[in-house]
C-alpha positions in Angstrom: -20.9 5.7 9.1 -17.2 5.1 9.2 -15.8 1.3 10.0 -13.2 -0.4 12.0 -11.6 -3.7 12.1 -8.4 -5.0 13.0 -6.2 -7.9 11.1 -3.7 -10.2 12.4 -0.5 -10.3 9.5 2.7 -12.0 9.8 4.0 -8.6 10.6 1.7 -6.9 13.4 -1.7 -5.8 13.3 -3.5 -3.5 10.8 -6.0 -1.1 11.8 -8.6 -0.7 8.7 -11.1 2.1 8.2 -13.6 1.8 5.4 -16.3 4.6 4.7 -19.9 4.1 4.4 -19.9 3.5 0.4 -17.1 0.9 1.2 -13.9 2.5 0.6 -10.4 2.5 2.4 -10.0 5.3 4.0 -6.9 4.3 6.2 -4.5 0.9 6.5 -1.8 1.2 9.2 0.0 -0.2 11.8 -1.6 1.8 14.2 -3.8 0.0 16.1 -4.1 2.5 19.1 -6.2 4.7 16.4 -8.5 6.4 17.8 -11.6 4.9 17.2 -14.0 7.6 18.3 -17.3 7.4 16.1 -16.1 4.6 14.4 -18.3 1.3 14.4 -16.4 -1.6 15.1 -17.1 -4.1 11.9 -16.2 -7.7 10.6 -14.8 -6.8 7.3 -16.1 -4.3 6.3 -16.7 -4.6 2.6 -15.0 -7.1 1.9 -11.4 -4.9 2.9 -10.4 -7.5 5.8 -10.7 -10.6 3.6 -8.6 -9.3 0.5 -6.0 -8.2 2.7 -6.4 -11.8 4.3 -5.8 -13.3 1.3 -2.9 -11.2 0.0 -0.7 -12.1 3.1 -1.8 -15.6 2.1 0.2 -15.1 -1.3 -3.1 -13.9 -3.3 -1.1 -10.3 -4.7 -4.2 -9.6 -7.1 -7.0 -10.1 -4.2 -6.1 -6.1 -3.8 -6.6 -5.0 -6.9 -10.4 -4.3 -7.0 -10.4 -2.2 -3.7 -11.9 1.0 -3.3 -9.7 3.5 -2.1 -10.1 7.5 -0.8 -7.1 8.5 1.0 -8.7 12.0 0.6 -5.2 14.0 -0.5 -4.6 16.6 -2.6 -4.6 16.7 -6.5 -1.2 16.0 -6.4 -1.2 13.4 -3.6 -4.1 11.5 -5.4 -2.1 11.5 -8.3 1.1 9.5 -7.1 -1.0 7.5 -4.9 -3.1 6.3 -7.7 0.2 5.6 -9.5 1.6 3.4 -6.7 -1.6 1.4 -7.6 0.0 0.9 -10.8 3.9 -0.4 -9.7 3.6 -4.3 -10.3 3.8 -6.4 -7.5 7.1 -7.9 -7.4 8.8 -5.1 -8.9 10.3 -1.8 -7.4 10.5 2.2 -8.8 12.1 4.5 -7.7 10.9 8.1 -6.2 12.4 9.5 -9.9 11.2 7.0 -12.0 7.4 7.8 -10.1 7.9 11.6 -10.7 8.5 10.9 -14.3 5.7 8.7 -14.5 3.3 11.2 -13.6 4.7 13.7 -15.9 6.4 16.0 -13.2 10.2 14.9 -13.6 11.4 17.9 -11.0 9.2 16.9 -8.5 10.8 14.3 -7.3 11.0 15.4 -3.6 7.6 16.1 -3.5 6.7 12.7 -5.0 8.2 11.5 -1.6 6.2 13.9 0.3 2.8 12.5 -1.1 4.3 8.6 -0.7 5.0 9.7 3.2 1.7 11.0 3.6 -0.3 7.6 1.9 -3.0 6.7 5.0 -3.8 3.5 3.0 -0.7 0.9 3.3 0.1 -1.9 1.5 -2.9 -1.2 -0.8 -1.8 1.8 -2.0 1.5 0.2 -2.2 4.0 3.0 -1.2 6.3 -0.3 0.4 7.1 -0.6 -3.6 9.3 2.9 -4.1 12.7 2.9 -3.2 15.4 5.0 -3.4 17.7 5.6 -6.9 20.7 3.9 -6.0 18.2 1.0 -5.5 18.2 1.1 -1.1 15.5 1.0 0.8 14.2 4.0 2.0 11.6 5.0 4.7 8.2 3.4 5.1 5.8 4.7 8.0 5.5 1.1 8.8 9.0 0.6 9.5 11.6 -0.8 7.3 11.6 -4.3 8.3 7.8 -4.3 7.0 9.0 -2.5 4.2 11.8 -5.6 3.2 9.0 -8.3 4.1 6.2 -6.8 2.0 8.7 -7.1 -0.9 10.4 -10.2 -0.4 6.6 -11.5 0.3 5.2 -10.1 -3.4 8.3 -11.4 -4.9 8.2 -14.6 -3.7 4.4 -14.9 -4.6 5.0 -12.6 -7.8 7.2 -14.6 -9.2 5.2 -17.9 -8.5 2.2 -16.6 -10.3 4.1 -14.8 -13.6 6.4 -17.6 -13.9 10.4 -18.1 -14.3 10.8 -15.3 -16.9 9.6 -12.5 -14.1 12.3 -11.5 -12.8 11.7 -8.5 -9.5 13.3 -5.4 -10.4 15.6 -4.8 -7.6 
């Protein structure tokens, strides 16, 4: 049975859908989903209150979530190495597509970041453009700015004065 709940965040509301085995299957801003067959759930495990305590300044309380955005090979593959961009720090769509070992491909690297259901935990906020700007987010760009002011703020609180945010 798929699950719903909503979360208040300094920025709007997030709509979160977790699957029966407890992973994230979506995190968005849209909170006119449709919620058809979905049961309506207090945190369902656990997603609500890690999310919770990363707009609180907790960074790492994301870290153990399960995840199935349910993508392609490729998709899966640049979305499992957005979980891998530090907090506080940036990439851009190039320096992904090397990352992954597909240099050329860095257009469709942008493609699969566009397409991430599962915000701020798979943290597509964190790619940027190569001339370092800021470059489209499905949650709008002024989420985009305050998710990474936010992890840099808290970022560099936890790591200390020699972190310094790429970017």
């Amino acid at each position: 049975m798929m699950r719903v709940d909503r979360l208040e965040t300094p920025i709007g509301v997030m709509r979160l859908v977790v699957d029966g085995a407890g992973a994230l299957k979506h995190a968005d801003w849209d909170v006119d989903g449709d919620d058809a067959g979905l049961l309506p759930t207090r945190d369902p495990a656990g997603v609500t209150s890690a999310l919770r305590a990363y707009f609180s300044g907790q960074l790492e309380a994301l870290e153990g979530l399960l995840v199935d955005g349910e993508g392609t090979a490729f998709q899966r593959q640049v979305w499992a190495a957005l979980r891998e961009i530090p907090a506080g720090t940036t990439q851009s769509y190039g320096e992904l597509a090397r990352r992954i070992g597909s240099p050329a491909a860095v257009r469709a690297v942008g493609a699969a970041n566009g397409r991430n259901p599962i915000g701020v935990v798979v943290p597509c906020h964190r790619v940027i453009g190569a001339d370092g700007t800021l470059t489209g987010y499905a949650g709008g760009l002024d989420r985009k700015r305050w998710l990474l002011t936010h992890e840099a703020r808290h970022a560099t609180r936890a790591l200390g004065p020699l972190f310094s945010p790429a970017r």
